[in-house]
N, C-alpha and C positions, 0 to 999 in steps of 0.2 A: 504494500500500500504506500510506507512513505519510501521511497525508494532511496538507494547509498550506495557509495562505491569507495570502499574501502582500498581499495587501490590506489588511485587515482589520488587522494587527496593527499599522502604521505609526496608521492614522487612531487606535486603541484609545491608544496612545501618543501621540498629538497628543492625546486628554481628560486623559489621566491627567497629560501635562504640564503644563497649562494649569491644573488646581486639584489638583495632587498629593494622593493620600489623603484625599478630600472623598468622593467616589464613585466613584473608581476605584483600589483599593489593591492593590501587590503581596502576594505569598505562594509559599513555597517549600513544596513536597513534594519527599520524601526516596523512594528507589525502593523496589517495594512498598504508600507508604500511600497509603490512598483519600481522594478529594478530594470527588467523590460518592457515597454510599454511596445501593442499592439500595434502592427504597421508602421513600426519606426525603425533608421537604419539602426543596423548592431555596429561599435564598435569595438567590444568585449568580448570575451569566453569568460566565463563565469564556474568557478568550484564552490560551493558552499566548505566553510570551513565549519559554523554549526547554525544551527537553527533547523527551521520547517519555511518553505513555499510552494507554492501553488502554480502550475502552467496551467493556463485557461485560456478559452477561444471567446470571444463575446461575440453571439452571434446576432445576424440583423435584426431580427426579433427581437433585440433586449436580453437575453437568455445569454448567462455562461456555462459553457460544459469543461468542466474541469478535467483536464487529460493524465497531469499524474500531479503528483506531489512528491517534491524534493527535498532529499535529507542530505546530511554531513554526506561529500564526496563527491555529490553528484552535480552535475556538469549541466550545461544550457546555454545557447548563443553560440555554439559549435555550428550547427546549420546552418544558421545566416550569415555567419563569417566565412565559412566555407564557399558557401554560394554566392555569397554577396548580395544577399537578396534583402527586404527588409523583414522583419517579425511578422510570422506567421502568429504567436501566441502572446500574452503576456504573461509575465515573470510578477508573482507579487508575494511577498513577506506573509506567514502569519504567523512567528514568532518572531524576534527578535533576530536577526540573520547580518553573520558573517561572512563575506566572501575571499575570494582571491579573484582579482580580475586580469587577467590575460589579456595583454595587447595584442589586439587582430595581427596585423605582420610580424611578431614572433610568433604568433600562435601559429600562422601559418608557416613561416621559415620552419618552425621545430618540428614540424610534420613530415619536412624533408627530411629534415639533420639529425633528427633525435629520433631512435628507431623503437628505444620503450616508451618514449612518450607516444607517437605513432601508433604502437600496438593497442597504449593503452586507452585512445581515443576511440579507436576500430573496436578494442570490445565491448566499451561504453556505445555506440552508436547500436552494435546489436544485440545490448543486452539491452536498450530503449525499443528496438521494434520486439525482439521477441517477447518484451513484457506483456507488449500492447497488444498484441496480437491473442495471446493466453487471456488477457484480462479480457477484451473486447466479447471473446467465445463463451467468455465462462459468465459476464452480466448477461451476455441474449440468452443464454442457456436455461439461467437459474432462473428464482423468483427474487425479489427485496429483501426479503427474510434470509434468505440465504446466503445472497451476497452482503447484506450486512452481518450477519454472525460470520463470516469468513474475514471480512475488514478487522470486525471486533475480537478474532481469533489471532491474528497477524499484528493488530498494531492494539494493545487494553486501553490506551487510553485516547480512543477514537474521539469518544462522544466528548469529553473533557478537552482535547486538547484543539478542535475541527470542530469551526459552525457548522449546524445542523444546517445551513444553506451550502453549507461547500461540501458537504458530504453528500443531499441530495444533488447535487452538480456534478459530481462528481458520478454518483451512481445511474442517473440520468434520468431523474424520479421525482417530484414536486414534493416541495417542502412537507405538505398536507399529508399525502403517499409516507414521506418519510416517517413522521410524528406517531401516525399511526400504526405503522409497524414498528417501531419502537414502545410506544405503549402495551403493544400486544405479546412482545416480548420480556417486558417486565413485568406484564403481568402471567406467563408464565415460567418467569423464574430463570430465563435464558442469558436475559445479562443481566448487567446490576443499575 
């Protein structure tokens, strides 16, 4: 659910150590603000060093569908510095969130030059689609109920830590939908 990459963030910190604030600088978001904003260019690659955020689409309708949620390690702005393209998603805080930001032309020179960083980006990129892929089958598959006891299996402190709006956004379920099988869960005894 919140995803990590326990990899990635050690090596990210071995650059940043080595020439501190040259091409790899920290930054702190406060929870709530955005760190990517929707349809805007990327000049960053992005490592959370700690916290929780959210990548979400805002669709025309008004409506956000929340795609994943990012923990310590894990990486975002890699696509559109790759591609040069602008934000497909926004990037937003809901905890407190430390980064490491990567300047696009190292980011990109080290892809060349640097062969673990390299690898380590390639298996970040598809350990992002095979997540989604797994996750996408298993919400059409299940019912709410299910896919929320599986959330609430994976991560206890869902409901505490994740508005009951981002988790139905997430799930792709109306607030109302959520509330109610959440009630119907506690009222048999299935979560707390």
């Amino acid at each position: 659910m919140i995803r990590v990459n326990l990899e990635l963030l050690p090596y990210t910190v071995k650059i940043h150590d080595k020439e501190p604030d040259l091409y790899v600088t920290e930054q702190k978001f406060s929870p709530g603000e955005q760190i990517i904003q929707q349809g805007k260019r990327v000049s960053y690659v992005y490592v959370i060093k700690n916290g929780i955020a959210k990548c979400y689409l805002s669709e025309d309708n008004g409506k956000d569908f929340i795609q994943e949620f990012f923990g310590e390690g894990e990486l975002f702005g890699e696509i559109e510095v790759i591609n040069d393209t602008l934000s497909f998603c926004c990037i937003e805080a809901i905890t407190a969130v430390e980064v490491y930001k990567i300047e696009k032309r190292y980011f990109k020179e080290s892809l060349s030059t640097d062969k673990t960083f390299s690898e380590l980006i390639i298996k970040s990129l598809t350990s992002k689609i095979s997540y989604k892929a797994h996750r996408h089958a298993y919400h059409q598959s299940h019912t709410s109920e299910e896919n929320l006891l599986r959330l609430v299996g994976m991560f206890p402190q869902l409901l505490t830590k994740i508005s009951k709006q981002d988790i139905a956004s997430y799930l792709g379920i109306t607030l109302r939908s959520l509330n109610r099988t959440i009630n119907d869960l506690k009222n048999r005894n299935l979560i707390g």
